[in-house]
N, C-alpha and C positions, 0 to 999 in steps of 0.2 A: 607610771605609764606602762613599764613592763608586765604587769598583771594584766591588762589587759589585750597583752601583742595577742594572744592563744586563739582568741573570739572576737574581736572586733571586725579581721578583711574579714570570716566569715558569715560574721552576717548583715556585712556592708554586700558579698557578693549572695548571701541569701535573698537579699532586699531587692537587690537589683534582679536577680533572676525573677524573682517573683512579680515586679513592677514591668519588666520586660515581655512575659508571658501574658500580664493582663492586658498590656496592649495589643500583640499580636490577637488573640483571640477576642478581643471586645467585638460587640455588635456594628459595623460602618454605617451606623443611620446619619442620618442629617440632625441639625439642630433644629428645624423645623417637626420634623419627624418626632422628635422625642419630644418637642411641646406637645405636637397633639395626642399622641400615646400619655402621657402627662393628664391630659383634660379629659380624653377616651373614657381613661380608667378609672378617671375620681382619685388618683395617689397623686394628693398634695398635701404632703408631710412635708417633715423636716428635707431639705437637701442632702444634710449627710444619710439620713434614712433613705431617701430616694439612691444616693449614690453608693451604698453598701451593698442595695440591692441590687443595681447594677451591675456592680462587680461581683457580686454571688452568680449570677447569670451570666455573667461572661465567664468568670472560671466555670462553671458548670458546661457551656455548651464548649468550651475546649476538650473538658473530659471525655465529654461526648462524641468529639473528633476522634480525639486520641486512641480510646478506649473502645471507640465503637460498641457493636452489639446490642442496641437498642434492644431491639426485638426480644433477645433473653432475658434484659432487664427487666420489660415488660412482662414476660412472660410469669418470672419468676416473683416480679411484685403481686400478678394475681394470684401466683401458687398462696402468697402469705398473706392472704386476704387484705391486703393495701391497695389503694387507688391507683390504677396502670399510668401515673404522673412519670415518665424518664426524667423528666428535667427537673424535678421537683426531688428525685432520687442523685441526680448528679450535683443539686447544689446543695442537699446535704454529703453527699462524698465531699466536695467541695468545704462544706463547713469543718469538717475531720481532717481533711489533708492541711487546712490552716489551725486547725487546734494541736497538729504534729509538728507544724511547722513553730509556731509560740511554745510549744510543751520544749521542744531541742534547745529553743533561742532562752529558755529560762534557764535549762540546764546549763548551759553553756557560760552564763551568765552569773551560775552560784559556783561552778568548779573552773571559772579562768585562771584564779591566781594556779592551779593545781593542774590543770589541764595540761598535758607537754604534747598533744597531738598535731598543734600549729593550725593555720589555717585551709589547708587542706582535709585532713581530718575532723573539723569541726565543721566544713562545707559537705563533708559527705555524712554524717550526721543530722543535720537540717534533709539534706533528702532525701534519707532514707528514714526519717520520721513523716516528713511529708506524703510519699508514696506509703508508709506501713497505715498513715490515716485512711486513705483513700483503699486500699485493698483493706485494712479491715473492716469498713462500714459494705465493703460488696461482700466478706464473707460473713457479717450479720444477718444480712438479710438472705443468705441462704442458709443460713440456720434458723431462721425464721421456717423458712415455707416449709424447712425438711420435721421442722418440729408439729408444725401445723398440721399435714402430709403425715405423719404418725401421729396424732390426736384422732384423725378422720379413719382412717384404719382402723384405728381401734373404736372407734363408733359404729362404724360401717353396720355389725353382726346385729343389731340391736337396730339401728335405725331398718333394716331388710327385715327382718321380721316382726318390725309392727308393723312394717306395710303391708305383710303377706297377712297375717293377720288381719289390719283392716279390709284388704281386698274380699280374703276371703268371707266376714263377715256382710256381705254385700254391697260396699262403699266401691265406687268409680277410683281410679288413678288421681284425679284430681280433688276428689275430697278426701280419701287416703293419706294425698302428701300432704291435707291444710293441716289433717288430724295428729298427724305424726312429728310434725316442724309444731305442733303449741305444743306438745309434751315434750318432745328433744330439746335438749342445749347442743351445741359444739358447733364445729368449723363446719363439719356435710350440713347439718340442718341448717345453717346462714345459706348454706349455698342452695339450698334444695326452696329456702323461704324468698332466694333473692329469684329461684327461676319461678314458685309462685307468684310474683309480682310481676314478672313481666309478662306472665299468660293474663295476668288481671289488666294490662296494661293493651292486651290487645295479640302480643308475640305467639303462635301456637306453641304449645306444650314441647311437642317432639323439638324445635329449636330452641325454647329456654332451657331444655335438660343437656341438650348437644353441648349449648354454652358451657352449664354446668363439667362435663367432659372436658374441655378446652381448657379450663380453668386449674384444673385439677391434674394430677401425675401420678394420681393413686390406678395402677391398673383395676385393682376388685372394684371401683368405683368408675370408672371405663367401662368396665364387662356390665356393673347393675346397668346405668345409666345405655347402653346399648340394645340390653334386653327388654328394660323396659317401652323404648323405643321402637323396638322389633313387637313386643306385645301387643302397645296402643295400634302399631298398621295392620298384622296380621291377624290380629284377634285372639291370638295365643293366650294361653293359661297364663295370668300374670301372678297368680300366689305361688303357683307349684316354681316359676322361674325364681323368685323370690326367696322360695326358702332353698332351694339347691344352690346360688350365688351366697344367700349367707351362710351354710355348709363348708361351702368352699373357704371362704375366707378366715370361719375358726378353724379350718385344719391348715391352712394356708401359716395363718398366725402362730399353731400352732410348730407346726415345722419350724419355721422364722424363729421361734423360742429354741427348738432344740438345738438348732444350727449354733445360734448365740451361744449357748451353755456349751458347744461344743469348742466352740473358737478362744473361749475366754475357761477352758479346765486346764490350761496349761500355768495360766494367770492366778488360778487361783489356787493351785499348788505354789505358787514362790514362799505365802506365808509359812508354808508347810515346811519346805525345802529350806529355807535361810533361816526360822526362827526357832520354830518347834523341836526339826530335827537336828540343829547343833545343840542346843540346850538340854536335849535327852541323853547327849552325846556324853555331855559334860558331864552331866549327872554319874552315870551309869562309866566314866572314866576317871572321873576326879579321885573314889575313896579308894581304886588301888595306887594311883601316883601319890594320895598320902599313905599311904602302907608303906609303899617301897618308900618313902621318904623317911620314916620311923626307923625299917629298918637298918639303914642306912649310917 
């Protein structure tokens, strides 16, 4: 029984935290309520599937409380070209801060006989794996958008001038973009194919590109999507805008490289500094400490 004193109160009081919290934050519907939500939706599954879901949505819309900031959620799930779902984002955080929470209670569970932290200690272990679920699946998915956000950047140069190019071969802005989204791959041309679809849907062009802007946090792709905006109302030169914003952005990009290579020459001296030049050290010290040792 003493193997087990180290993890047992703590994840009797894990359990209980956690059973405590899904109640506070559950949904207050009626039981009326939930049958016709039940019938509504056509989910009539198993019960315990009905009720996992449940509680994935109630832990999720606590997060949601707790955590707040929707709005950047959303924002940030359009940056990574995923579906602006918050709740759907909070009960996967949800699914992660329980996969921290079983990831501890396993640990705890193979090193009790070994453990001497007590139950205090194994209590703040449980949650501080639980909270490391849930903040890493938020800083996933900003590695997401920012990875996505430098894929599109570096398309940008190449997606602006085949449009200046088709423009100036005497194609409209709107057959230019159809032309350009079937030869492109990447993240701008999904975006640039999803605002052709909504001018085909009815939406004008200057608001499905605006979208496009909203969506995005790429500045150079702000400034295109602005100008081209400015062109379609004013009448402006749309090639010659075109290829000066993709101008911009290789010397932009370029810079951005040199800044890098400048941030990271101190880095890349350490191989230098700690391996290269003790070992030459050696070299070029060792055959007189064996001299003098000879002569000795």
């Amino acid at each position: 029984m003493s193997t087990y004193a180290a993890w047992w109160p703590a994840l009797c009081i894990g359990a209980g935290l956690l059973l405590v919290g899904t109640w506070l934050v559950r949904p207050r519907t009626s039981l009326l309520e939930q049958r016709l939500t039940g019938i509504l939706t056509g989910d009539r599954g198993p019960g315990s599937r009905r009720n996992a879901r449940a509680l994935l949505d109630s832990v999720a819309s606590g997060l949601g409380r707790v955590l707040g900031g929707a709005d950047h959620v959303r924002s940030r799930l359009e940056r990574a070209g995923l579906a602006p779902d918050v709740q759907m984002f909070r009960t996967s955080q949800a699914v992660w801060g329980m996969t921290g929470f079983a990831a501890a209670c396993f640990v705890l569970l193979m090193g009790g006989s070994s453990s001497q932290s007590g139950p205090v200690g194994a209590t703040a272990l449980i949650l501080l794996a639980t909270g490391l679920g849930v903040v890493l699946r938020d800083q996933v998915l900003t590695q997401q958008a920012t990875r996505r956000e430098a894929r599109m950047l570096t398309e940008f140069p190449s997606v602006a001038d085949m449009l200046a190019l088709a423009v100036a071969a005497g194609q409209g802005p709107l057959g230019a973009l159809e032309h350009v989204t079937r030869l492109c791959s990447g993240p701008l041309s999904d975006e640039l194919r999803r605002a052709l679809d909504e001018t085909r849907a009815g939406t004008p062009l200057a608001r499905s590109l605006t979208g496009v802007a909203r969506r995005t946090n790429v500045m150079a792709v702000n400034r295109f999507i602005e100008g081209v905006i400015v062109a379609l109302e004013r009448g402006t030169p749309l090639a010659d805008v075109l290829r000066a914003q993709a101008q911009d952005a290789r010397e932009a990009a370029r810079g951005e490289l040199i800044e890098s290579a400048g941030r990271k020459e101190v880095l890349m001296m350490a191989p230098v500094v700690f391996l290269v030049l003790p070992i030459t050290i050696l070299f070029a010290v060792y055959p007189g400490i064996a001299a003098l040792d000879l002569n000795l």
